[in-house]
C-alpha positions in Angstrom: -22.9 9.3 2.0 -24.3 12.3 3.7 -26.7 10.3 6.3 -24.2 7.3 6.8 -22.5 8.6 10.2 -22.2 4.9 11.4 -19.8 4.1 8.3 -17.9 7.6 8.7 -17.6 6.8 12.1 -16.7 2.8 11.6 -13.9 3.3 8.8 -12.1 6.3 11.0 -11.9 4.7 14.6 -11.2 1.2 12.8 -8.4 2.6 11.3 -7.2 5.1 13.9 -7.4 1.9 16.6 -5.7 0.0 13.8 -2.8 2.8 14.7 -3.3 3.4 18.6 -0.6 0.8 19.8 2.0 2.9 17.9 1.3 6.0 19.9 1.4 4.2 23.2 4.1 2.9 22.0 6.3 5.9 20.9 5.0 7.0 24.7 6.2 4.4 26.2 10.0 5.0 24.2 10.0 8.5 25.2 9.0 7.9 28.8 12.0 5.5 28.5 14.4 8.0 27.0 14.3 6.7 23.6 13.5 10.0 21.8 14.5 8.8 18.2 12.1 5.6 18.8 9.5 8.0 20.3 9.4 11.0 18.0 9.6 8.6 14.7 6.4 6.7 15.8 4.3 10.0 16.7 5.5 11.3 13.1 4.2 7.8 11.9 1.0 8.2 13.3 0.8 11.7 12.7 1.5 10.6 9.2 -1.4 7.7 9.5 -4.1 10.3 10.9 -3.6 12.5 8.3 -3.6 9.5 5.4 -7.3 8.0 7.2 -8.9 11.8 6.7 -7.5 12.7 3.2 -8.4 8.9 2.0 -11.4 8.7 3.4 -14.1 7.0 0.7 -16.6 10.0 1.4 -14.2 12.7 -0.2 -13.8 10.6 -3.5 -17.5 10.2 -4.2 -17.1 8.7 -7.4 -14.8 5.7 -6.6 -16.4 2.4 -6.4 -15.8 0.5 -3.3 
């Protein structure tokens, strides 16, 4: 998996674009002074980022896809 950029770079922006309507969104609640809204969906997507890195099929070399 070491020469496969285009997959590394196809399974982390499909799943951080799969996430980017939350962030505008908790921007959108916090421009709107809906901090509770706003803060829980950054800590969601925080939480998301984190998950797509730390899952990611090149760190787990021996699973099957």
């Amino acid at each position: 998996m070491q020469n496969r950029k285009g997959e590394k770079i196809g399974w982390t922006a499909g799943w951080m674009g799969g996430f980017i309507w939350v962030a505008v969104l908790s921007a959108v609640f916090l421009f709107q002074g809906k901090f509770i809204q706003g803060l829980s969906g950054l800590v969601l997507v925080f939480i998301a980022g984190s998950s797509i890195f730390y899952f990611s099929p090149w760190r787990f070399p021996s699973t099957l896809y």
